[in-house]
C-alpha positions as a Markdown table, in Angstrom:
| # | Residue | x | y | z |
|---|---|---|---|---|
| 1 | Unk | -64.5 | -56.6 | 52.3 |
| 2 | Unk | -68.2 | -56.4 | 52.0 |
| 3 | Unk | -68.2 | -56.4 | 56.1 |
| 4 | Unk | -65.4 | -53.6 | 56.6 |
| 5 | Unk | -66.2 | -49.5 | 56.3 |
| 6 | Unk | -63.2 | -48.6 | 55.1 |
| 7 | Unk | -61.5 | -50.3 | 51.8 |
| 8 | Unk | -58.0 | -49.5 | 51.2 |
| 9 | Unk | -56.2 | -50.5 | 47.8 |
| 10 | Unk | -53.2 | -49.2 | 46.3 |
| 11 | Unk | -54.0 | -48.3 | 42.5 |
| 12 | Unk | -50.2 | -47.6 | 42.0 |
| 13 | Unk | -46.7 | -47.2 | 43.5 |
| 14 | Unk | -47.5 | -43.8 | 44.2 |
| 15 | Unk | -51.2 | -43.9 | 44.9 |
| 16 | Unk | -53.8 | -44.7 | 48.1 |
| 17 | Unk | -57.4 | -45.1 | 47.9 |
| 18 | Unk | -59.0 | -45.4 | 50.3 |
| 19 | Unk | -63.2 | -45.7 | 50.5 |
| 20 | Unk | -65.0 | -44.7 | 53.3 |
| 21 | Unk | -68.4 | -46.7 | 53.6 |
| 22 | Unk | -69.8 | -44.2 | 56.6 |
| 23 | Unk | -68.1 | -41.9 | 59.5 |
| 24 | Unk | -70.3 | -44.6 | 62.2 |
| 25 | Unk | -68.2 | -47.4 | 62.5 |
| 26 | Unk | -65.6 | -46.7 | 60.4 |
| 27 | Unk | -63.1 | -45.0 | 63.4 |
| 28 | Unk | -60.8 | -48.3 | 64.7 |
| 29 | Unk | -60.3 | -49.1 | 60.8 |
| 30 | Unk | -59.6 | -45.3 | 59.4 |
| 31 | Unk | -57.2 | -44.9 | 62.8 |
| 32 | Unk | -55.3 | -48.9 | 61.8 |
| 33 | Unk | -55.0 | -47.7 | 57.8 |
| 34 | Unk | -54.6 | -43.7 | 57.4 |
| 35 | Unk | -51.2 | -44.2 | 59.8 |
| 36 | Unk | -50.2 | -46.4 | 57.4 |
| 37 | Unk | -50.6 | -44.9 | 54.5 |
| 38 | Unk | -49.5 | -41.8 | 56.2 |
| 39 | Unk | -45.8 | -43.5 | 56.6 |
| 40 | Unk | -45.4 | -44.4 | 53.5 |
| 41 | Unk | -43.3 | -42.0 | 51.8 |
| 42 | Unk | -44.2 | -43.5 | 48.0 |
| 43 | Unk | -47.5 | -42.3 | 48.1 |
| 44 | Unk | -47.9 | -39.1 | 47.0 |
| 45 | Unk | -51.7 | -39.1 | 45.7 |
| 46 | Unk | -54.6 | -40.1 | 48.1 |
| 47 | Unk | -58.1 | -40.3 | 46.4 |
| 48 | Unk | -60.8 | -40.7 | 49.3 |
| 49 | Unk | -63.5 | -42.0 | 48.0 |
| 50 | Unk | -66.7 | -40.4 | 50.1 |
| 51 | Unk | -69.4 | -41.3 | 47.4 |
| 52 | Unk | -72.5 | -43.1 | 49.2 |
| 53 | Unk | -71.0 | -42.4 | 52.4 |
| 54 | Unk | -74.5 | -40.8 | 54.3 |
| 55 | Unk | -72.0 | -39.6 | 57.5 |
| 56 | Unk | -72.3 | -41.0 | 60.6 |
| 57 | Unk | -70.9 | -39.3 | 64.1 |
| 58 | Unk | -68.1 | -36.7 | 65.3 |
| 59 | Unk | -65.4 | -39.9 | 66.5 |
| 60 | Unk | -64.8 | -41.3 | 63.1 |
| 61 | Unk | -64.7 | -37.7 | 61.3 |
| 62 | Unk | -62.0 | -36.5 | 64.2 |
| 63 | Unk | -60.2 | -39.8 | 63.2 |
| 64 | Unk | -59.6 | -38.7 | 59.2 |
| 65 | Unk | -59.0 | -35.0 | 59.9 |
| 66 | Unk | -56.2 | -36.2 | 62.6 |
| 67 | Unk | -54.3 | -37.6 | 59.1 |
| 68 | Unk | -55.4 | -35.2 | 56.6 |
| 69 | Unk | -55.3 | -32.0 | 58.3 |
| 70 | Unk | -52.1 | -29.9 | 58.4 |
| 71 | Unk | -53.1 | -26.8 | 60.1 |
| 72 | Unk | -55.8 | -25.3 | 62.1 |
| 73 | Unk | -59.3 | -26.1 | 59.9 |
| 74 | Unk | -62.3 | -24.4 | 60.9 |
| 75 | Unk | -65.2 | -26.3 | 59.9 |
| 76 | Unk | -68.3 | -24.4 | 60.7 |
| 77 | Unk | -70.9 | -23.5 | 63.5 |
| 78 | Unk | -73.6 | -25.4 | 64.9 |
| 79 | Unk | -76.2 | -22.9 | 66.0 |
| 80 | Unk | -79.6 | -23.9 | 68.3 |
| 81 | Unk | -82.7 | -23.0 | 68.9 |
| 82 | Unk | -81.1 | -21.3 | 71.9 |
| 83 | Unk | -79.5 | -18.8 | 70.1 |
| 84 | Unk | -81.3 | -16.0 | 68.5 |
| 85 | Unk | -80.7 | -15.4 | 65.4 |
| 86 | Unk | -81.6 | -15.1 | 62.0 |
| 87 | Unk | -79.2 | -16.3 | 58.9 |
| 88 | Unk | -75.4 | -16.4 | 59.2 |
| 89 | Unk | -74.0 | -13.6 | 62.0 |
| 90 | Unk | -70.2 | -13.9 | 61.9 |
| 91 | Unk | -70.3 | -11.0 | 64.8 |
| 92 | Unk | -72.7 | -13.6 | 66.9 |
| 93 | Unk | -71.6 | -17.2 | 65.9 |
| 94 | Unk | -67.7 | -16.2 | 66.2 |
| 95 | Unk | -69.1 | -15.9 | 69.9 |
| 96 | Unk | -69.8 | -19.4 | 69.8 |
| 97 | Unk | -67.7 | -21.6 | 72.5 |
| 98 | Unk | -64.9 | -23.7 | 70.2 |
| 99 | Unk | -65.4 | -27.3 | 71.1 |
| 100 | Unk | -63.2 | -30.4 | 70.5 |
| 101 | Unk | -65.3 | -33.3 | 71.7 |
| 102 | Unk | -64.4 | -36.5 | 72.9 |
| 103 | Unk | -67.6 | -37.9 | 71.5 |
| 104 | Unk | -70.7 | -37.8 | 69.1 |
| 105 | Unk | -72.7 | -38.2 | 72.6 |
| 106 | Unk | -70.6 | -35.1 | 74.1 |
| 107 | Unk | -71.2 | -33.3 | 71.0 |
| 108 | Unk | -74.7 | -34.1 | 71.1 |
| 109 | Unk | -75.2 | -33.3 | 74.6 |
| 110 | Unk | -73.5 | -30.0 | 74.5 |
| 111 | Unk | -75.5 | -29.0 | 71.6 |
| 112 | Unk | -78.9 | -29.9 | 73.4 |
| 113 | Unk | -77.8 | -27.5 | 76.3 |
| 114 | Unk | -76.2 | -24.4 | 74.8 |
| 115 | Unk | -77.0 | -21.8 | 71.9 |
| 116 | Unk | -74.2 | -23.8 | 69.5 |
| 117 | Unk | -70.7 | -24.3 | 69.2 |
| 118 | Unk | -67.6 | -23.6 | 66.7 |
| 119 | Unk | -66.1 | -26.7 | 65.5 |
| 120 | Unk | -62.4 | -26.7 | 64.5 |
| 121 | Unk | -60.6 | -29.5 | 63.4 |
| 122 | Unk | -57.0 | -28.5 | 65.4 |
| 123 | Unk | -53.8 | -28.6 | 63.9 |
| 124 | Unk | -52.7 | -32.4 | 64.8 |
| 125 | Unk | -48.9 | -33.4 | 66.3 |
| 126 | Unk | -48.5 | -36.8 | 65.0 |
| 127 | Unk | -47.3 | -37.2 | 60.7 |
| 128 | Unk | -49.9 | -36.1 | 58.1 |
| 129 | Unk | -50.5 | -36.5 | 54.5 |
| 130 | Unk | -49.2 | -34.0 | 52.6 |
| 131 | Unk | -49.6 | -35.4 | 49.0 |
| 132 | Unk | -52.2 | -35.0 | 46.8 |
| 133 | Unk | -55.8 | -35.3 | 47.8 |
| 134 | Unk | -58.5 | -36.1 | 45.7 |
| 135 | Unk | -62.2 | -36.5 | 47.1 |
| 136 | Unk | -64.6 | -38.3 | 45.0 |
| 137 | Unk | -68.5 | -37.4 | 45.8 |
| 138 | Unk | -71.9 | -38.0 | 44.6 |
| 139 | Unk | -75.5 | -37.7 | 45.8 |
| 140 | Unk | -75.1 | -39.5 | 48.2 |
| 141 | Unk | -72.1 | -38.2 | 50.0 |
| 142 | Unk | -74.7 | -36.6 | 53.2 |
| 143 | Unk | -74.3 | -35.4 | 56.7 |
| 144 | Unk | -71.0 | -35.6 | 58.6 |
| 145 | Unk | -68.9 | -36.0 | 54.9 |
| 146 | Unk | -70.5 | -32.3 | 53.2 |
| 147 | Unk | -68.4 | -29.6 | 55.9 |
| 148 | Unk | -65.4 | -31.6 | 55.4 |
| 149 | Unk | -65.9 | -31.9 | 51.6 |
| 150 | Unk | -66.5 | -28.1 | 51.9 |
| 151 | Unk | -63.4 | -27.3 | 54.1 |
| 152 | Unk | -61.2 | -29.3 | 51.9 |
| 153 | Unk | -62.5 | -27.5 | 48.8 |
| 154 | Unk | -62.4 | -23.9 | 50.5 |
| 155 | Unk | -59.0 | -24.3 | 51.5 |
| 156 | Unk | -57.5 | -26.1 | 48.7 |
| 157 | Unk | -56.4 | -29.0 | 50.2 |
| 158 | Unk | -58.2 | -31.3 | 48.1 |
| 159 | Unk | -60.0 | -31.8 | 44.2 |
| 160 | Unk | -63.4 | -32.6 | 44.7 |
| 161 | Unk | -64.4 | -34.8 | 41.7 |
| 162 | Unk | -67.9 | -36.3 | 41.1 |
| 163 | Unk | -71.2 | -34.5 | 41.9 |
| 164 | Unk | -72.8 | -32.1 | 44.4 |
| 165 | Unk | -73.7 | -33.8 | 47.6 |
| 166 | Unk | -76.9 | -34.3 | 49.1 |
| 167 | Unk | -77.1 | -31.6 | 51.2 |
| 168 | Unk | -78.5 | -33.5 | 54.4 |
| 169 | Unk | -76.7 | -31.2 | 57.1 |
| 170 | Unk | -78.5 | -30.6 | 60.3 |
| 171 | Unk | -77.4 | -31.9 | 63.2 |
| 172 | Unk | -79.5 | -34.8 | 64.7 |
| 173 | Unk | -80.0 | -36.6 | 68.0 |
| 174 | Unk | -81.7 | -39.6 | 69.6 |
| 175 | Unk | -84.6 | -38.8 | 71.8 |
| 176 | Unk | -86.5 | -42.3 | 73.7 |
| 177 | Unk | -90.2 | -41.5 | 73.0 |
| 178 | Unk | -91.7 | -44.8 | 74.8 |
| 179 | Unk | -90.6 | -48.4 | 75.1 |
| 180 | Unk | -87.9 | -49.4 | 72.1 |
| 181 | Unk | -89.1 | -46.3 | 70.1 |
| 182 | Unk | -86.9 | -43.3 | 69.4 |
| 183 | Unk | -86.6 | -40.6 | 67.4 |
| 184 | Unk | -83.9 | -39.1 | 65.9 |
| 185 | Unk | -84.7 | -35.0 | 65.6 |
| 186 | Unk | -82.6 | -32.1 | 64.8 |
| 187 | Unk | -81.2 | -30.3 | 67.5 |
| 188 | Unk | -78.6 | -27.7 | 65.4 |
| 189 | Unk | -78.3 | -25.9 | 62.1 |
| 190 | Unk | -75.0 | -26.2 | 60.6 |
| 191 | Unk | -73.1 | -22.7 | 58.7 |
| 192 | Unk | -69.9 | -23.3 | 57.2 |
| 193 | Unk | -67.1 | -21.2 | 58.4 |
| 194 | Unk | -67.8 | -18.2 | 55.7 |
| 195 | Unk | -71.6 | -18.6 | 56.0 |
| 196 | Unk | -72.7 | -20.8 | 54.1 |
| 197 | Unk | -75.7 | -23.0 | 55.2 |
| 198 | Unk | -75.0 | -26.7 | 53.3 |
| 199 | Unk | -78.7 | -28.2 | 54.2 |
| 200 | Unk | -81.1 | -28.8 | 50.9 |
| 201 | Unk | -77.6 | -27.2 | 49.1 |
| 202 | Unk | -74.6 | -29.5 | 49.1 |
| 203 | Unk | -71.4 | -29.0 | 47.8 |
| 204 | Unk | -70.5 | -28.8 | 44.3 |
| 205 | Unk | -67.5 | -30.6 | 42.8 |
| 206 | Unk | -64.6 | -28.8 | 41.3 |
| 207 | Unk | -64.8 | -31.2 | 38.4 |
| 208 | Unk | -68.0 | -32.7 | 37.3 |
| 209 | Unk | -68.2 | -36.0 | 35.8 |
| 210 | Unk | -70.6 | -38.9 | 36.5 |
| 211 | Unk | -70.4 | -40.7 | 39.8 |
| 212 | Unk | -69.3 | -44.1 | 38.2 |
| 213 | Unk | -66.3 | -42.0 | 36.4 |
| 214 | Unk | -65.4 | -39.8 | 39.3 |
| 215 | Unk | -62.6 | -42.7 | 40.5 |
| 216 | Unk | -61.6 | -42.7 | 36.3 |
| 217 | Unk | -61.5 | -38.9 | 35.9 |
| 218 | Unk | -59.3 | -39.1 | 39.4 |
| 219 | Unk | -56.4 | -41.6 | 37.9 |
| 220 | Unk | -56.4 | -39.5 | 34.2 |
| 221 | Unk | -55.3 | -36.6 | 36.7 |
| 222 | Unk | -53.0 | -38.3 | 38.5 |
| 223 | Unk | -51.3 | -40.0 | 35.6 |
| 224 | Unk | -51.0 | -36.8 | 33.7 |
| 225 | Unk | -54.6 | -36.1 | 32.2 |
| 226 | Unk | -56.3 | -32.7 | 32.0 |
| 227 | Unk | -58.7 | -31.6 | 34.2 |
């Protein structure tokens, strides 16, 4: 287990947990197990368990919302230095091209070349979860994990449990300096979709309790307790 990203484990007949180590190489695994779990019809609770995970890339993140998503999400906006502007400017980041991409290098690419992009997570066509979704987080839930924490919280679609994230959102990318060195800069800003800017902030939990009771607090709910 120790050598997987993604630990699945069914805590009862009815509930599927499911830890997600990182969104870097944690895509093949998420797209074998969430189909799964997805199918079967007993489970009616879902706790993802996002505490520790420090992110990763676009693929894997694409991967989860495919099976959690049940309608259009709009994520955020990924503004550049090529764009001018100063704080959040619905008017000028709704005029943001909406991109879907393939790839963290597309995403990456398209972000060193244009003034920013809208990212959406789209409606998907194949089966969904539609249960109950619990998200456990901690100070170390960072980068690619904090707008989809904040989505799922905005929207409802999930109980955040635990505490605030780390509030590491800005969008980085590889750049060869010399030989085998490289380093990894930011290259876009990151505003959720009703403008709010998640770097140094996080995301707070809708019920607070220590990281190492966040799973705890997560089964009292689930098996009848009080928020």
């Amino acid at each position: 287990s120790s050598n997987k990203s993604v630990i699945f484990e069914e805590k009862n007949s009815s509930t599927a947990y499911l830890q997600i180590k990182n969104f870097s190489s944690s895509q093949k695994e998420l797209e074998e197990i969430l189909p799964k779990i997805v199918e079967n019809k007993a489970y009616k609770n879902l706790i993802i368990d996002l505490r520790n995970n420090g992110g990763g890339g676009i693929n894997a993140a694409f991967a989860f919302a495919k099976y959690i998503v049940t309608e259009d999400l709009e994520v955020g906006y990924f503004p550049t230095n090529k764009l001018n502007y100063s704080g959040y400017q619905p008017a000028l980041f709704k005029t943001l091209p909406e991109l879907q991409p393939k790839s963290t290098n597309e995403f990456g690419n398209e972000l060193r070349r244009s003034p920013g992009v809208k990212l959406i997570f789209k409606k998907p066509t194949n089966p969904v979860f539609t249960g109950n979704l619990y998200v456990l987080t901690n100070g170390g839930t960072a980068s690619t994990c904090e707008p989809i924490v904040y989505a799922l919280k905005g929207n409802k679609k999930a109980t955040i449990i635990g505490q605030n994230t780390m509030g590491a959102m800005l969008s980085a990318s590889p750049f060869a300096v010399s030989g085998k060195y490289v380093l990894l800069l930011p290259i876009g800003d990151f505003y959720t979709y009703d403008g709010v800017r998640l770097d140094k902030v996080g995301v707070a939990p809708d019920i607070e309790v220590p990281s190492d009771e966040a799973l705890n607090k997560a089964m009292e709910i689930i098996n009848g307790g009080k928020h």
